[in-house]
VEXDREN-2710 file (C-alpha; in Angstrom, 1 decimal):
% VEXDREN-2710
k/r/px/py/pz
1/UNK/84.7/0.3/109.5
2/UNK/85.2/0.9/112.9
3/UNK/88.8/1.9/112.6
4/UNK/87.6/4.3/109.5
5/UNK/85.5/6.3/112.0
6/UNK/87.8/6.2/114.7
7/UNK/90.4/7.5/112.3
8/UNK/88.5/9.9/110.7
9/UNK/87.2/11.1/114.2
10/UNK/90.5/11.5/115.1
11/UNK/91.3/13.8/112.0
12/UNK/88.6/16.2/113.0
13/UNK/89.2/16.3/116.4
14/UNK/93.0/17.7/115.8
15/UNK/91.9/19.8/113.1
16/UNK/89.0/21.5/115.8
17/UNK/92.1/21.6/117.9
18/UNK/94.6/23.9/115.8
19/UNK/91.2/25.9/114.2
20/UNK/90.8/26.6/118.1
21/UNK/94.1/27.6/119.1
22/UNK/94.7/30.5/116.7
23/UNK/92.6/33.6/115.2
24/UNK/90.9/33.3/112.3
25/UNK/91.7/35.8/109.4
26/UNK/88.1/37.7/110.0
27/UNK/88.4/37.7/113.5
28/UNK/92.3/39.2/113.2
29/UNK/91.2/41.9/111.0
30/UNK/87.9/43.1/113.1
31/UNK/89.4/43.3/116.2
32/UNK/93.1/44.1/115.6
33/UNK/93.7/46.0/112.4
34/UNK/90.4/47.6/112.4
35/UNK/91.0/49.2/115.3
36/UNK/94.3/50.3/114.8
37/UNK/93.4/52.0/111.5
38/UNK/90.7/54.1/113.0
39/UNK/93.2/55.1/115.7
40/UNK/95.9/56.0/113.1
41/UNK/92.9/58.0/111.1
42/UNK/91.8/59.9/113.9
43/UNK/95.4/61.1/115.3
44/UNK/96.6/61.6/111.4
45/UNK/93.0/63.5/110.8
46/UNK/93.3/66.0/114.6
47/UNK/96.9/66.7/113.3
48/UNK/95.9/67.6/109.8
49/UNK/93.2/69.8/111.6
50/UNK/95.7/71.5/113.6
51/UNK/94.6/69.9/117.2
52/UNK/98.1/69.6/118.4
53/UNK/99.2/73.0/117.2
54/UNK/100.5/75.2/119.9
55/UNK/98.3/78.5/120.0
56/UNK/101.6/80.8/121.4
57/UNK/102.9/80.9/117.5
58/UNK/99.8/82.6/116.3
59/UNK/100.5/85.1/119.0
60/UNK/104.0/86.0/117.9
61/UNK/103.3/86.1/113.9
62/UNK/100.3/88.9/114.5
63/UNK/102.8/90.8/116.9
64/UNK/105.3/90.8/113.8
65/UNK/102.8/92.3/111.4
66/UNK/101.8/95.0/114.1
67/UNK/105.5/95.7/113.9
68/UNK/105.4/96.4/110.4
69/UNK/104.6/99.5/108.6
70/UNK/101.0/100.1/107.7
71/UNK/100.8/100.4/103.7
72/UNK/99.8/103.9/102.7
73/UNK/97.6/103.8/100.1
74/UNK/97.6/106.5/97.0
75/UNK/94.5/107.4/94.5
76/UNK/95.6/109.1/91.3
77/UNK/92.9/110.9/89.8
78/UNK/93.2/110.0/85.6
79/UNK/92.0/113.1/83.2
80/UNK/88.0/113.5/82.6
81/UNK/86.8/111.8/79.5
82/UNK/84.0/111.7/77.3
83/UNK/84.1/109.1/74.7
84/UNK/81.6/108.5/71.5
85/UNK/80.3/104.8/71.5
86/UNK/79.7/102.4/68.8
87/UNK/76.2/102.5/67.7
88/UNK/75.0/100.4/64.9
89/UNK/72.1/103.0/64.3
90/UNK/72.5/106.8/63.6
91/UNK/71.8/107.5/67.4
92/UNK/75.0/108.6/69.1
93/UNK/75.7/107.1/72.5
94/UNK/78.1/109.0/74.7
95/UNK/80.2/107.9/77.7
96/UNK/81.6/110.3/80.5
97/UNK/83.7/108.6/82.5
98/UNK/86.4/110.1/85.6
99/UNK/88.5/107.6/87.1
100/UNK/90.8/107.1/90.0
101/UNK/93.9/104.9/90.1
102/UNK/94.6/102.8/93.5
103/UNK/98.5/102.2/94.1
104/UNK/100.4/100.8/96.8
105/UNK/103.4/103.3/96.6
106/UNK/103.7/107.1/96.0
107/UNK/106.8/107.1/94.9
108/UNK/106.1/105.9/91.0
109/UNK/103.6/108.5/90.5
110/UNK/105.9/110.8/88.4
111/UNK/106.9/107.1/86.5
112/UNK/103.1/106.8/86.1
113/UNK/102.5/111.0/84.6
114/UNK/105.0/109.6/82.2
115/UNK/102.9/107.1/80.6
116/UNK/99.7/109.1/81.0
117/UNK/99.4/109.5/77.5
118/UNK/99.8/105.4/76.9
119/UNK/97.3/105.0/79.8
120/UNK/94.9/107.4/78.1
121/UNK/95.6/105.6/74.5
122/UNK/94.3/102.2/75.7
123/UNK/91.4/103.6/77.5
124/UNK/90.4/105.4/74.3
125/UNK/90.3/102.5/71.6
126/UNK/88.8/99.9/73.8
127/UNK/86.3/102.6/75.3
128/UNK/85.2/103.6/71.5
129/UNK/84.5/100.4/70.6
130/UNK/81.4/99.8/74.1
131/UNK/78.2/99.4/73.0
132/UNK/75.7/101.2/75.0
133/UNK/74.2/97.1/75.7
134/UNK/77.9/96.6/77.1
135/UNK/77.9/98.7/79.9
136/UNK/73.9/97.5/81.6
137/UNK/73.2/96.1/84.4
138/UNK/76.0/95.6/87.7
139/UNK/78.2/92.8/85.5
140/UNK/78.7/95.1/82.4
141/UNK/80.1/97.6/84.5
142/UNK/82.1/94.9/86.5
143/UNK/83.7/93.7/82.9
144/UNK/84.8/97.3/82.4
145/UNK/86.8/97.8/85.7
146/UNK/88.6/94.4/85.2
147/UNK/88.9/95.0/81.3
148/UNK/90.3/98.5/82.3
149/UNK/92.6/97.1/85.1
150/UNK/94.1/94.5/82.8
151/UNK/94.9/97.3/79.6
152/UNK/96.6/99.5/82.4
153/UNK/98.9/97.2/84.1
154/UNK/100.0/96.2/80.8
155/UNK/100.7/99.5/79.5
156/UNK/102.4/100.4/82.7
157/UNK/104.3/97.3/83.3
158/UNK/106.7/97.5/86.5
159/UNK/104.1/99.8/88.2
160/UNK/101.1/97.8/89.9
161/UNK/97.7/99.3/89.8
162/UNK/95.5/97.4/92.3
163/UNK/92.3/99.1/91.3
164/UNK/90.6/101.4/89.0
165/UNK/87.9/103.3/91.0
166/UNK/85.2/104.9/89.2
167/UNK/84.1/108.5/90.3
168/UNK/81.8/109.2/87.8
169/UNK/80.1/107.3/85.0
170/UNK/77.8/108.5/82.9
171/UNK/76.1/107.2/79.9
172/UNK/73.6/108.9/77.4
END
């Protein structure tokens, strides 16, 4: 029995040995590849965040745009017009509306007098068919400038409008 618990004595003893020697898996991960990973993260986050970008290229990109020449900007006043709503009752609603086009380039305005009478088309058949409840409140009037932007950049294809500008809107 002695020799038993000599032996097995002996087992543990080289076994606490090699256990003592090494890292354990826990200990290898906390203090090594822990800490690498949070390194890696950080740099990998400040370069994402544009820490190490040099501020002299900011400098010469704004300097280019300066060089460039400032867009002119042209309003094209569209026709008066006073269109009869769609009224479900016998009361007549009436719409007066002047509008101004806003384009980036002067030179297609005699492309764009061409197509006035397609421009004034669209605006006629969707502008008869408002209901005096369509055009209330800040949104309604919102839906009709984009509804109205959309019908005249597809009736005037190559030409880009960027905005339709109301000048006067009355409705009665």
């Amino acid at each position: 029995m002695a020799d038993e618990n000599e032996a097995s004595a002996g087992e543990d003893d080289g076994t606490e040995k090699v256990k003592k020697k090494g890292l354990s898996g826990k200990a290898l991960i906390l203090f090594i590849v822990l800490p690498l990973l949070l390194i890696v993260g950080g740099v990998g986050g400040a370069y994402f965040a544009g820490v190490f970008d040099s501020e002299e290229h900011p400098e010469d990109s704004a300097e280019e745009v300066v060089e460039e020449a400032p867009k002119v900007v042209v309003f094209y006043d569209l026709p008066e017009m006073l269109i009869n709503l769609n009224a479900s009752t016998n009361d007549a609603s009436f719409l007066k509306l002047a509008i101004a086009l806003e384009l980036d380039d002067e030179t297609v305005l005699p492309e764009l007098e061409k197509l006035m009478p397609r421009i004034m088309d669209n605006f006629q058949v969707y502008l008869r068919e408002l209901r005096r409840e369509d055009l209330k409140g800040s949104a309604g009037i919102y839906r009709l400038k984009e509804e109205l932007l959309y019908r005249i950049n597809s009736s005037v294809k190559p030409i880009q409008v960027k905005d339709v500008l109301f000048k006067e809107m009355l409705v009665q």
